[in-house]
Backbone of each chain as ProteinMPNN parsed JSONL, in Angstrom:
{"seq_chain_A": "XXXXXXXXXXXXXXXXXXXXXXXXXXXXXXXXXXXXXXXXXXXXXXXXXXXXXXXXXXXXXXXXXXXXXXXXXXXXXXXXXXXXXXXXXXXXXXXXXXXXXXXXXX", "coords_chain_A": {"N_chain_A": [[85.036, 97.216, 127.626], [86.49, 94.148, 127.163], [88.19, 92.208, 125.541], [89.088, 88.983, 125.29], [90.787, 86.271, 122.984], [91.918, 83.24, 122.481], [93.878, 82.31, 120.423], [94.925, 79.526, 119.951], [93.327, 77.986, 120.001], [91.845, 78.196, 117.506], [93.174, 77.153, 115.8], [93.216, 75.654, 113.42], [92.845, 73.672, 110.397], [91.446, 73.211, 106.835], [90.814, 70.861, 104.793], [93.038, 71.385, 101.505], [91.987, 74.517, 101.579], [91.319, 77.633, 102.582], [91.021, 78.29, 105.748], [89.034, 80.885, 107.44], [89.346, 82.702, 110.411], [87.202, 85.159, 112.229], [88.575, 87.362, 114.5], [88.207, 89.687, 115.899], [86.329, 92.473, 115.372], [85.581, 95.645, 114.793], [84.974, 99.921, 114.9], [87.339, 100.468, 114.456], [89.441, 98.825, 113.824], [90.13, 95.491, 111.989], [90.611, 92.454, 112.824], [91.796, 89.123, 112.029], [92.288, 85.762, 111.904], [93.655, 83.303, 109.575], [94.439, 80.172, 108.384], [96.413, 78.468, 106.637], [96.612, 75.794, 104.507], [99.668, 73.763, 103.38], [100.7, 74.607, 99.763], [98.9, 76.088, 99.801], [97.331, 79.148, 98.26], [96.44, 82.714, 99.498], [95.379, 84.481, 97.421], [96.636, 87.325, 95.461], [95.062, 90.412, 96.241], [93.853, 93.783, 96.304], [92.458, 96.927, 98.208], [90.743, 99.687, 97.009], [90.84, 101.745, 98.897], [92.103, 103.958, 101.722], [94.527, 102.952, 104.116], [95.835, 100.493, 106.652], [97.449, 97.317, 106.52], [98.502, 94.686, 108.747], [101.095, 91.55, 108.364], [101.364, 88.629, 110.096], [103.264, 86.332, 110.504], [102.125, 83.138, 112.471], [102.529, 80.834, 112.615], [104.852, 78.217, 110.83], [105.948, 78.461, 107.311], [106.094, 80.726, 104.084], [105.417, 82.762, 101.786], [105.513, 86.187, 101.824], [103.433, 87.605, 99.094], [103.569, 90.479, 96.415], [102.955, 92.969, 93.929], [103.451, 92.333, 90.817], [104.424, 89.952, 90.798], [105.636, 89.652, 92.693], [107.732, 88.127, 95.64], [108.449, 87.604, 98.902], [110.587, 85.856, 101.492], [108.524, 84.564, 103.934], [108.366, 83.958, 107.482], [107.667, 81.786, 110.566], [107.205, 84.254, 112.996], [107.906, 86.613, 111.562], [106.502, 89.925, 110.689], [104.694, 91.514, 108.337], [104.08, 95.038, 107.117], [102.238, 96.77, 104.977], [100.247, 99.227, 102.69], [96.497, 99.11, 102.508], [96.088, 99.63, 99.919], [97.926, 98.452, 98.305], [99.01, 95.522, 95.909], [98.684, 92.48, 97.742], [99.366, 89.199, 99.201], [99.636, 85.377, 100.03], [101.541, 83.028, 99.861], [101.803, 79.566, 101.265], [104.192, 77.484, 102.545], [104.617, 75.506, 103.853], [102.031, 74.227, 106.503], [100.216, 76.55, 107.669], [99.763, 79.628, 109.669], [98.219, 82.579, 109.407], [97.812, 85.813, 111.067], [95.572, 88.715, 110.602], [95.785, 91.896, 110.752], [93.41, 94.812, 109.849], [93.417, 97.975, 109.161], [91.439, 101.318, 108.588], [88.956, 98.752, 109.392], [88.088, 97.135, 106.387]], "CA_chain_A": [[85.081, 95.819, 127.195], [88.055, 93.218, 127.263], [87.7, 90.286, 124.822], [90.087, 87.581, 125.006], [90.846, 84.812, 122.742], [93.0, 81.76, 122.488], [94.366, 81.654, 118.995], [94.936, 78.232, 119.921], [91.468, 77.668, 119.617], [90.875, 78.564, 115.923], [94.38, 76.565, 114.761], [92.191, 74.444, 112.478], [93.049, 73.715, 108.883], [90.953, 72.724, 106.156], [91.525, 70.473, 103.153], [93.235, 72.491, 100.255], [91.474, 75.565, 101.314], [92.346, 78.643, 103.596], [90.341, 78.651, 106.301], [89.243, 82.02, 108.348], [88.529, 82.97, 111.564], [86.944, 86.616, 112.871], [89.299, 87.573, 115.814], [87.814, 90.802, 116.14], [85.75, 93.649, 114.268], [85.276, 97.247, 114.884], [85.529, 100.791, 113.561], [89.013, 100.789, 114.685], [90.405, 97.496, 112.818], [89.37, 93.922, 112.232], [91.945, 90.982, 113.291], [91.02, 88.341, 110.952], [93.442, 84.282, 111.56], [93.71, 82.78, 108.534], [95.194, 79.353, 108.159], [96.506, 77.722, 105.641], [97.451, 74.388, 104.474], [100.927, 73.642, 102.544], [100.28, 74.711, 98.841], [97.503, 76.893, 99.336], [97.733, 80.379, 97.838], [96.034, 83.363, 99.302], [95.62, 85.675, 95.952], [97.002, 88.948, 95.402], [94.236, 91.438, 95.855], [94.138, 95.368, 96.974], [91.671, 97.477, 97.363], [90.686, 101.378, 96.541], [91.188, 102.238, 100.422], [93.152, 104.768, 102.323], [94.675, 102.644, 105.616], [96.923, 99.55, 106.066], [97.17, 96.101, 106.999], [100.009, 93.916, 109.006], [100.464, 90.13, 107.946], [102.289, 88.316, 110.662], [103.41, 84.928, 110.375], [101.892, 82.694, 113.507], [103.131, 79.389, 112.324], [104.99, 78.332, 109.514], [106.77, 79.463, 106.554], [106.272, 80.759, 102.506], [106.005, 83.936, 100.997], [104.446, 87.206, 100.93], [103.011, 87.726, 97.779], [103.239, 91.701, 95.686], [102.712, 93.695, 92.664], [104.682, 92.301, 89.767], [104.587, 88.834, 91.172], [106.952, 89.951, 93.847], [107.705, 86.585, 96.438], [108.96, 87.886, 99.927], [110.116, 85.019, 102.277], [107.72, 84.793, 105.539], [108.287, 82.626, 108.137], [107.507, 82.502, 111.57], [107.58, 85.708, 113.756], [108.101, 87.855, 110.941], [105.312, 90.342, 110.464], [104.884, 92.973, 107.324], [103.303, 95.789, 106.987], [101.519, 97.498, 103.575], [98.757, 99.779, 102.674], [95.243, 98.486, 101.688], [95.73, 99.987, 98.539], [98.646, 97.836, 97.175], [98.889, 93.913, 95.797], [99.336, 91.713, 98.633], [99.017, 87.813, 99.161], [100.071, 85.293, 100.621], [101.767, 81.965, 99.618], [102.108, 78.304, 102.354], [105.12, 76.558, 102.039], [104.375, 74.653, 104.851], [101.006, 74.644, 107.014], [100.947, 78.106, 107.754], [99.391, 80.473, 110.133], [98.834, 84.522, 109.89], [97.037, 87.027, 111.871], [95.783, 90.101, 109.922], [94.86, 93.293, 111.214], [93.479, 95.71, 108.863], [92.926, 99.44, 109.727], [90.665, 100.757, 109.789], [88.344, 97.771, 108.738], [87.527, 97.114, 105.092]], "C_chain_A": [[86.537, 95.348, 127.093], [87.841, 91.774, 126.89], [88.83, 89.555, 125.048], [89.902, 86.791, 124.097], [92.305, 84.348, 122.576], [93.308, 82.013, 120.996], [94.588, 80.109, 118.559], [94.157, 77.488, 119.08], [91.258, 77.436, 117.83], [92.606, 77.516, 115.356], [93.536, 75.071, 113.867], [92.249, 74.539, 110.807], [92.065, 73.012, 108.124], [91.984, 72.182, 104.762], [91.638, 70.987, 102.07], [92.865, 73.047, 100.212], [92.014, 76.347, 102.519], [91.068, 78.431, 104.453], [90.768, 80.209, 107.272], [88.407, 82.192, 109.458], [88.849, 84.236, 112.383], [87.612, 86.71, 114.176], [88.476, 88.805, 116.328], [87.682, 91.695, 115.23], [85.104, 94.915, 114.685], [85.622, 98.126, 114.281], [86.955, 100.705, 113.731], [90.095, 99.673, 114.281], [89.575, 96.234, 113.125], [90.757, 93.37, 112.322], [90.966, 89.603, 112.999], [92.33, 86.906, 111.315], [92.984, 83.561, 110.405], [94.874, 81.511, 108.476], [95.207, 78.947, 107.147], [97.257, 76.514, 105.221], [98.992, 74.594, 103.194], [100.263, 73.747, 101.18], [99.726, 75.323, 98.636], [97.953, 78.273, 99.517], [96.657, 81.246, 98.648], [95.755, 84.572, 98.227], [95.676, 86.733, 96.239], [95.998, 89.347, 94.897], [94.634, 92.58, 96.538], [92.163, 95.485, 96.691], [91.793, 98.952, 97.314], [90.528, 102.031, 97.979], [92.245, 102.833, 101.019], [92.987, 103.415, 103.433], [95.563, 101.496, 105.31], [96.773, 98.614, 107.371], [98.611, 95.16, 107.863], [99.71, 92.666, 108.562], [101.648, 89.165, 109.719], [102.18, 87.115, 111.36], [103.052, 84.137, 111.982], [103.187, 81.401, 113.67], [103.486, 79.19, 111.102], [106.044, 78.52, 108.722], [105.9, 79.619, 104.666], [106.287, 81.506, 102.417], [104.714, 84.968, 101.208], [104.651, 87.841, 99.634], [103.075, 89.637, 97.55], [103.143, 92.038, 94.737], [103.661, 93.081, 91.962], [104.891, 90.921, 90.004], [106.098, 88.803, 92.185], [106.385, 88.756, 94.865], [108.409, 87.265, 97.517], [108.712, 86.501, 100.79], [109.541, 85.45, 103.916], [107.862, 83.407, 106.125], [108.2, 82.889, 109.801], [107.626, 83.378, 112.308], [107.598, 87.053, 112.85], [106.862, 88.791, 110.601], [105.616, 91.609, 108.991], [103.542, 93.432, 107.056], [103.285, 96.586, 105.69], [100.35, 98.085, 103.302], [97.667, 98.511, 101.473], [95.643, 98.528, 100.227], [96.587, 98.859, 97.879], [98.504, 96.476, 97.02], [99.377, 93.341, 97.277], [98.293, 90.434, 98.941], [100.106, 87.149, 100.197], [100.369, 83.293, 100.102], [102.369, 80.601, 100.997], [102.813, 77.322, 101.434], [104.745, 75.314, 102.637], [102.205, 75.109, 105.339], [101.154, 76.076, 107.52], [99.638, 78.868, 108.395], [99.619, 81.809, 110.14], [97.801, 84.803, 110.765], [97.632, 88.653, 111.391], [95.54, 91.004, 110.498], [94.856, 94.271, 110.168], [93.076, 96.993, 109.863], [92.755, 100.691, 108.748], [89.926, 99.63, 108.439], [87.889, 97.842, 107.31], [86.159, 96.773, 105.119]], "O_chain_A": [[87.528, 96.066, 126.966], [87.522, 90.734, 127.466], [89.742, 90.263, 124.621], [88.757, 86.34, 124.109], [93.399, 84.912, 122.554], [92.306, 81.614, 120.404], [94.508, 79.582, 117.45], [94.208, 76.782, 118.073], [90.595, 76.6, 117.217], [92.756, 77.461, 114.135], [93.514, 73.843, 113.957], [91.713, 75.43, 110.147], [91.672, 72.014, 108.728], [92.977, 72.555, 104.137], [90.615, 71.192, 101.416], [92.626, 73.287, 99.029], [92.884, 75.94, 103.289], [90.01, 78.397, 103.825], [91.857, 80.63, 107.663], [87.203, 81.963, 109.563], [89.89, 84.54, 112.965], [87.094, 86.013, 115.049], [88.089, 88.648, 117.486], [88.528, 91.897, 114.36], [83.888, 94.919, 114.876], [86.354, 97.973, 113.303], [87.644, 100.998, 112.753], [91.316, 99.723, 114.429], [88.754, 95.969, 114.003], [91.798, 93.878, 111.906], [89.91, 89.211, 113.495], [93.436, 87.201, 110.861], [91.797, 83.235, 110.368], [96.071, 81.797, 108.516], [94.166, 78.922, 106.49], [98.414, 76.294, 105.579], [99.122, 75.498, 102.368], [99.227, 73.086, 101.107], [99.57, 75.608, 97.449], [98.661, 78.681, 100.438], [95.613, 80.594, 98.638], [96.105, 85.696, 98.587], [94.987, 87.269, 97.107], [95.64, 89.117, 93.741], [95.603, 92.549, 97.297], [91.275, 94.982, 96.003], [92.883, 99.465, 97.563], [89.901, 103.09, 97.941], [93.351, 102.306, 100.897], [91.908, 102.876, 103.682], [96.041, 101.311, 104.191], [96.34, 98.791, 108.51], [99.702, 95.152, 107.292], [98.547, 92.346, 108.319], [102.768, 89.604, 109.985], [101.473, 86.792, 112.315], [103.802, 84.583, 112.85], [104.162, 81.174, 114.386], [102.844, 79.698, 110.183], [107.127, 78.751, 109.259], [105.253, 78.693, 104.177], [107.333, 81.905, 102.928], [103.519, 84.81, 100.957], [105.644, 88.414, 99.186], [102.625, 90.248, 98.519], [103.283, 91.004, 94.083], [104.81, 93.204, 92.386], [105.768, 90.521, 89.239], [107.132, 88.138, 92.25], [105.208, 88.422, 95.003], [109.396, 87.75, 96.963], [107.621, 85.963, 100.974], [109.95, 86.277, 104.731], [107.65, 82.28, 105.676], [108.57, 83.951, 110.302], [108.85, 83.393, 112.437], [107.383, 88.202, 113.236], [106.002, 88.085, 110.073], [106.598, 92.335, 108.835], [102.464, 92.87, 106.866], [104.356, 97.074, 105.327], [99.332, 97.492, 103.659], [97.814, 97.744, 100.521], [95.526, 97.567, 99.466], [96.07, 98.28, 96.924], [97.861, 95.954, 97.931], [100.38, 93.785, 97.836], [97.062, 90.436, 98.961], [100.974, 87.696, 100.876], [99.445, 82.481, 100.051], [103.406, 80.876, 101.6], [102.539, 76.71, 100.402], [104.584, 74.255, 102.03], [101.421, 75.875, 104.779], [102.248, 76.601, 107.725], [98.563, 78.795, 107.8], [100.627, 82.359, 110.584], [96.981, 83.961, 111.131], [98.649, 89.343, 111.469], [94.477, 90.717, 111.05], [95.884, 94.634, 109.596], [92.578, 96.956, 110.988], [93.742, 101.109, 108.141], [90.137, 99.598, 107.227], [87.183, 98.826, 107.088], [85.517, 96.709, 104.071]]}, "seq_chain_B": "XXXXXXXXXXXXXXXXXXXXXXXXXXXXXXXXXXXXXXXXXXXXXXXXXXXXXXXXXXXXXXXXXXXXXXXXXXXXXXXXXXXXXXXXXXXXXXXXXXXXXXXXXX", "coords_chain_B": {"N_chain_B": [[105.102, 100.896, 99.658], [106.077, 97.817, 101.104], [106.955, 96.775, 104.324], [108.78, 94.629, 105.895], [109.403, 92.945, 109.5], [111.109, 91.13, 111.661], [110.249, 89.491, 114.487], [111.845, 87.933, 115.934], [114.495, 89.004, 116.214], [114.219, 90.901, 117.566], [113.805, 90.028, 120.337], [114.812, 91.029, 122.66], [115.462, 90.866, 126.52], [115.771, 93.865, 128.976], [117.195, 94.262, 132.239], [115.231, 93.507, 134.62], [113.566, 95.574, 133.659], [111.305, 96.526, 131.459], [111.78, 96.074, 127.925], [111.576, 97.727, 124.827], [110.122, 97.63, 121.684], [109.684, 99.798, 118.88], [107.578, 98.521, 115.978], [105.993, 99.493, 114.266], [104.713, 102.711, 112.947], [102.33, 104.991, 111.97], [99.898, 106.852, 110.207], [97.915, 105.103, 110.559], [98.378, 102.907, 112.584], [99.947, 101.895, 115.103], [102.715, 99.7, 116.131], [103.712, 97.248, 118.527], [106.499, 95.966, 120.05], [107.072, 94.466, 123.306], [109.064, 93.634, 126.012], [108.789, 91.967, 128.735], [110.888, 90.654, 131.381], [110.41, 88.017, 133.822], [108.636, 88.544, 136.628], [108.287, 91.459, 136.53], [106.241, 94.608, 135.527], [103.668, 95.737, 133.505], [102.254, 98.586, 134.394], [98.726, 99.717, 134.911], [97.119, 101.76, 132.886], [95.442, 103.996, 130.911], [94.142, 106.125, 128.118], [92.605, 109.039, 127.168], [91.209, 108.885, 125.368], [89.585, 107.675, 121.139], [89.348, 104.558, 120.11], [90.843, 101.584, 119.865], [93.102, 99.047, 121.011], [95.312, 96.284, 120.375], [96.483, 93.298, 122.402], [98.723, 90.893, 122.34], [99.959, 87.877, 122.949], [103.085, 86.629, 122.31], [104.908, 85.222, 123.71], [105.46, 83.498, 126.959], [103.956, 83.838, 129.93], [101.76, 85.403, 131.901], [99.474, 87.892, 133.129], [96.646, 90.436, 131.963], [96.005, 93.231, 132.908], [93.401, 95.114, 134.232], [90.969, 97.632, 135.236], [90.114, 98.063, 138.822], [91.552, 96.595, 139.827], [91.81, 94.05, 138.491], [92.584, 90.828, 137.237], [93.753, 88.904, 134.346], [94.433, 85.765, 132.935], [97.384, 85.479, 130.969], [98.587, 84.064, 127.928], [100.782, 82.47, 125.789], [100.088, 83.279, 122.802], [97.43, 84.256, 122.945], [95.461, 86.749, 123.211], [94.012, 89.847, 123.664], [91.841, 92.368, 122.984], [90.823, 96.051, 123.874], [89.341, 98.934, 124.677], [90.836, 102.341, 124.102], [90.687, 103.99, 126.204], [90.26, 102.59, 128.126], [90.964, 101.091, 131.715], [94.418, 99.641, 131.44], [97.008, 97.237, 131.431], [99.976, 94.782, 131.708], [101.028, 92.03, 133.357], [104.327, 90.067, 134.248], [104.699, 86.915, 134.592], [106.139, 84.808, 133.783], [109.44, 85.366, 131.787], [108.461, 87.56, 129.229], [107.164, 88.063, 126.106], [105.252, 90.628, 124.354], [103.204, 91.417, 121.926], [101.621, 95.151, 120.877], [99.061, 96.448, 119.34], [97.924, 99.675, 118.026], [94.468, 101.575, 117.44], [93.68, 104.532, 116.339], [96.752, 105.275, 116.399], [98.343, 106.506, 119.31]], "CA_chain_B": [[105.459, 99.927, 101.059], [106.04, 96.415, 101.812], [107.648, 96.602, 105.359], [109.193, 92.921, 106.96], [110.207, 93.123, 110.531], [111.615, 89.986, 111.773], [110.454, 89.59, 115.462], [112.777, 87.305, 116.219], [115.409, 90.031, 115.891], [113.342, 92.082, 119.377], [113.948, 89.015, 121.233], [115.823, 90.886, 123.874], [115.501, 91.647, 127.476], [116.747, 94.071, 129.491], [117.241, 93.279, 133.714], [114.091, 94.102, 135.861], [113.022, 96.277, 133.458], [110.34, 96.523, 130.159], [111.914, 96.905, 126.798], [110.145, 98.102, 124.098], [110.699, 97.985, 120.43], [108.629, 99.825, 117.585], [107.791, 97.596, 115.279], [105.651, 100.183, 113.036], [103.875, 103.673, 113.263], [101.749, 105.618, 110.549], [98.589, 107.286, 110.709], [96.599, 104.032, 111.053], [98.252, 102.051, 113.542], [101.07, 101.859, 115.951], [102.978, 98.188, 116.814], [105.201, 97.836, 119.757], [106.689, 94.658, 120.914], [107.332, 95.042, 124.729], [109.717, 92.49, 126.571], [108.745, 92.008, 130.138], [111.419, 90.102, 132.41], [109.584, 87.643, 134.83], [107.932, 89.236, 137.608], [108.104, 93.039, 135.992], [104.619, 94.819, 135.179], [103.396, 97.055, 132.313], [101.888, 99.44, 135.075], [97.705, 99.994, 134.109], [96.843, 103.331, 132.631], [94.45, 104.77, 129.941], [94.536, 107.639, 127.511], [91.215, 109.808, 126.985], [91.13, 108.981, 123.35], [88.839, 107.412, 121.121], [89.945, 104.279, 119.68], [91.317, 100.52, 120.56], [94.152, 98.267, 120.635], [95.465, 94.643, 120.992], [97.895, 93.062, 123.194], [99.05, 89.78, 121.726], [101.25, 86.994, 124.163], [103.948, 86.016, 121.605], [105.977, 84.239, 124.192], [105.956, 83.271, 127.956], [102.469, 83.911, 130.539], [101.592, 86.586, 132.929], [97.963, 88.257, 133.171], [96.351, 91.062, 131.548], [95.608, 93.818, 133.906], [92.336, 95.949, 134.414], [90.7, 98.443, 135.99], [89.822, 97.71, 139.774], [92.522, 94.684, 140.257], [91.553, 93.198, 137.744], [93.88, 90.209, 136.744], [92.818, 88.027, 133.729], [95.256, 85.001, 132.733], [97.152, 85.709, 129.919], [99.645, 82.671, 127.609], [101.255, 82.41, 124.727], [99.394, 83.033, 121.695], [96.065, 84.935, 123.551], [95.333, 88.052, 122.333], [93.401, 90.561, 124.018], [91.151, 93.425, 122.603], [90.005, 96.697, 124.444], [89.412, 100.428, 124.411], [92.164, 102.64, 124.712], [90.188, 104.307, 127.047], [90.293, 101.676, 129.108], [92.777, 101.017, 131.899], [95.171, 98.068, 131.088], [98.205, 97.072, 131.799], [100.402, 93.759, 131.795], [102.261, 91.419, 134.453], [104.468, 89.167, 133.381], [105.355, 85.9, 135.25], [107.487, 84.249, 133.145], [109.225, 86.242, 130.822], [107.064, 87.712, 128.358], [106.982, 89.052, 124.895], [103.956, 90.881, 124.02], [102.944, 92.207, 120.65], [100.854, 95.648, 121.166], [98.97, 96.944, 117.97], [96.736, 100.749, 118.517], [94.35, 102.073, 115.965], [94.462, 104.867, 115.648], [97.878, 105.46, 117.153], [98.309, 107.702, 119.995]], "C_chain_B": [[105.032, 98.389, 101.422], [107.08, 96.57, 103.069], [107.677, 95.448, 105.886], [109.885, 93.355, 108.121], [109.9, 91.44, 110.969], [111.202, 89.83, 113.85], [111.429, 88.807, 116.279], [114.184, 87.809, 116.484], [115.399, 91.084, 117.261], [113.192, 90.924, 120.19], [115.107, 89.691, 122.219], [115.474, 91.648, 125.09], [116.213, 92.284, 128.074], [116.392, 93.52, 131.285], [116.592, 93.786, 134.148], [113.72, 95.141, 135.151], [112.274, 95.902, 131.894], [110.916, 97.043, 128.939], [110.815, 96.915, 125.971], [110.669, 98.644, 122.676], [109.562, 98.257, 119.432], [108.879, 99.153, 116.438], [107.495, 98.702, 114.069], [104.739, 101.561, 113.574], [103.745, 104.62, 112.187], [100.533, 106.236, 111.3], [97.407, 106.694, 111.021], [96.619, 103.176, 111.763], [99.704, 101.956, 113.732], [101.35, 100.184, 116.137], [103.893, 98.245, 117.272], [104.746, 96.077, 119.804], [107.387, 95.133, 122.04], [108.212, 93.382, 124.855], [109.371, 92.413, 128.215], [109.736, 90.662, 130.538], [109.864, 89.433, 133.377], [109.89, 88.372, 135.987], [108.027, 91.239, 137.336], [106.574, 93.359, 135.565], [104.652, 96.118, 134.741], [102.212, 97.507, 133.228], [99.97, 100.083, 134.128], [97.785, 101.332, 133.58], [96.256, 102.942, 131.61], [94.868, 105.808, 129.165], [92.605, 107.947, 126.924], [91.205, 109.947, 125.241], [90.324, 107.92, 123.008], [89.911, 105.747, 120.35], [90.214, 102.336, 120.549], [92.622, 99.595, 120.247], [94.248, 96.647, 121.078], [96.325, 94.271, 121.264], [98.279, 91.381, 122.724], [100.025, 88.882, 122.357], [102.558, 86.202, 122.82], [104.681, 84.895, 122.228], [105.413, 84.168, 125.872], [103.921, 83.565, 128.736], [102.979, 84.946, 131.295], [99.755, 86.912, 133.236], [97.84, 89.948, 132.66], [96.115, 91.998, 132.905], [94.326, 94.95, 133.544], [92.163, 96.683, 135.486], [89.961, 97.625, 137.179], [90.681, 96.287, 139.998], [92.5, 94.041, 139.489], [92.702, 92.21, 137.081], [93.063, 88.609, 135.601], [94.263, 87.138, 133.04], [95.623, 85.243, 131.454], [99.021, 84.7, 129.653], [99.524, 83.021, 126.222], [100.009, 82.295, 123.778], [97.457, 83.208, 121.963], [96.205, 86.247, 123.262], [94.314, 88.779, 122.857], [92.825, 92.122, 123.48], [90.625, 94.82, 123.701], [90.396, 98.007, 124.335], [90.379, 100.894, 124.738], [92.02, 103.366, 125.758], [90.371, 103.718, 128.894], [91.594, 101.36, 130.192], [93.291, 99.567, 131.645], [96.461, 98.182, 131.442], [98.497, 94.929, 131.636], [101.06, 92.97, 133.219], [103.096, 90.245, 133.891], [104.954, 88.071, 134.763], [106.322, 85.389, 135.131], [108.548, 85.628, 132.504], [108.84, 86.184, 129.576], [107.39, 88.497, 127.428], [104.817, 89.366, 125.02], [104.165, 91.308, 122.956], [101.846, 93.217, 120.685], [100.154, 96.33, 120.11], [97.935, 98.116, 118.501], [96.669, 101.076, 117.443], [93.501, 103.197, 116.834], [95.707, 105.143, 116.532], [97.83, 106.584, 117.746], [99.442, 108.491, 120.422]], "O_chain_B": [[103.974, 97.955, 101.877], [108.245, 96.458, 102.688], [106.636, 95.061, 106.418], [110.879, 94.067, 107.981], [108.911, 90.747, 110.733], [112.175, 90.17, 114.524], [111.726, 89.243, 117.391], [115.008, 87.031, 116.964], [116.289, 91.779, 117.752], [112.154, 90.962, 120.851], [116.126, 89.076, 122.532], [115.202, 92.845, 124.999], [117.376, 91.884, 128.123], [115.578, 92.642, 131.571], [116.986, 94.933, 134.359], [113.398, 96.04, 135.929], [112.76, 94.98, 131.239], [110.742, 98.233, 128.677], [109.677, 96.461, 126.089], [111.352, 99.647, 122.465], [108.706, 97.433, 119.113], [109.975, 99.082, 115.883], [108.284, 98.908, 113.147], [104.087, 101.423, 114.609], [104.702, 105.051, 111.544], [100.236, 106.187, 112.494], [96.356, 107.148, 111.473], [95.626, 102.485, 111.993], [100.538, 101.935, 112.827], [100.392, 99.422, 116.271], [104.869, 98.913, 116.932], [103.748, 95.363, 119.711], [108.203, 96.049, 121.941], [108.087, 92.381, 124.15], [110.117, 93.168, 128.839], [109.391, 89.596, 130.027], [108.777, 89.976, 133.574], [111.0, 88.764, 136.345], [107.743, 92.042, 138.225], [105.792, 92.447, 135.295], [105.209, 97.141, 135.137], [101.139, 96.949, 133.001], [99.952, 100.685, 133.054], [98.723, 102.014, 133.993], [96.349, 101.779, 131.219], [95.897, 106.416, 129.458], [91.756, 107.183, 126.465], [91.196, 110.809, 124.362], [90.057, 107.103, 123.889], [91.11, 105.911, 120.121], [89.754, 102.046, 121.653], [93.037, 99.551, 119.089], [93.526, 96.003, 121.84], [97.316, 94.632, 120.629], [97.406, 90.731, 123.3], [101.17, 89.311, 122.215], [102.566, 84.972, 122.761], [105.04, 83.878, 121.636], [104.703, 85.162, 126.021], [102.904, 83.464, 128.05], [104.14, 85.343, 131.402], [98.98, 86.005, 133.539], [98.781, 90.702, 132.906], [96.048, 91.392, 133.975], [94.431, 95.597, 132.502], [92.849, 96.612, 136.506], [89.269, 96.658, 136.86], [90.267, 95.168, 140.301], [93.301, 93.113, 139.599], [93.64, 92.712, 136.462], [92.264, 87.727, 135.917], [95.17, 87.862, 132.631], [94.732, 85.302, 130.606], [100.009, 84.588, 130.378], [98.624, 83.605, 125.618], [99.117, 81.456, 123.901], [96.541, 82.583, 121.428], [97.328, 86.717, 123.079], [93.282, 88.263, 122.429], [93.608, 93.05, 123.677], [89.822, 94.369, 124.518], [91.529, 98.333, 123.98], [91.074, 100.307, 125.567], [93.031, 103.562, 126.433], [90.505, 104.128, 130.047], [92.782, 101.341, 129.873], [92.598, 98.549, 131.666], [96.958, 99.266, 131.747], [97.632, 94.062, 131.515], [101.585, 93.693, 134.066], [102.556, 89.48, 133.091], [105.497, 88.512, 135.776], [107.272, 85.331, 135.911], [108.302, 86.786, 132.84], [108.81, 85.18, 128.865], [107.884, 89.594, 127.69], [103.804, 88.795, 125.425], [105.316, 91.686, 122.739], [100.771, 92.631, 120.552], [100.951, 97.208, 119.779], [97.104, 97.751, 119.332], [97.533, 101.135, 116.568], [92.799, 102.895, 117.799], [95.357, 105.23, 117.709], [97.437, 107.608, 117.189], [99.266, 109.547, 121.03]]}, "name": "protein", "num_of_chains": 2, "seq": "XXXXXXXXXXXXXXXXXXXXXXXXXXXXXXXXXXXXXXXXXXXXXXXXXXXXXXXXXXXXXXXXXXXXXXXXXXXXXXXXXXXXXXXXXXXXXXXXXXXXXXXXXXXXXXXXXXXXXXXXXXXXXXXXXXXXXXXXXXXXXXXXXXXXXXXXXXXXXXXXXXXXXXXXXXXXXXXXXXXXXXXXXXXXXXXXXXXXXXXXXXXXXXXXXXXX"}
């Protein structure tokens, strides 16, 4: 198999909420786009999982979110990587595009 | 671990040939950004392992490559899924960033 998509496609924001859209899901990782409008917080969660996730900015700029109320700036191109297990979020300064991949899938 | 890599920073080609910068590698997933020069080609091949990855167009067009000729259009901000099994490869037209993510890393 050989999926394609457009990311293009899914660049669709909702009012004051995050919207998400399934890129891809198997045992071997999910790739999850998540947009978000200016203001809108993704919340710092973890969970009790061995494996690890990238975040990496499409469009955009604000902050990744960590433990302790840690603020890292993100802004386009930049991608970071952290295990499942620890706090991580994600704050829009601007309209703001990521693309997650977790591994393996939660 | 919170790791930030800045891709903006692997913005560089070298002449008629494919660089290739690790972005990240652990036990749950490998990320390479590749640079293809226009008209250079990430040559198909496979690996007999279980597993899949994704090739991501950060910058410029070219086409995905498959097994039997296969040539599937590939542009900025398209993102392609498939076994690692599988053969694949890149071409680039323009020049081309890719972003390559494998789980589990091989």
């Amino acid at each position: 198999m050989m999926n394609k998509t457009d990311l293009k496609e899914t660049r669709v924001f909702a009012e004051k909420a995050m919207k998400k859209f399934l890129i891809h899901d198997s045992a071997w990782f999910r790739i999850i786009n998540f947009n978000l409008p200016a203001g809108v917080t993704f919340p710092v969660h973890s969970h009790e999982l061995e494996g690890q996730l990238s975040i990496q900015v499409l469009e955009g700029e604000g902050f990744f979110l960590g433990k302790d109320n840690a603020e890292i700036p993100a802004a386009q191109g930049e991608i970071l990587v952290c295990d499942i297990i620890e706090p991580h979020g994600v704050r829009a300064t601007t309209d703001m595009r990521i693309l997650v991949t977790i591994a393996p899938p939660i």
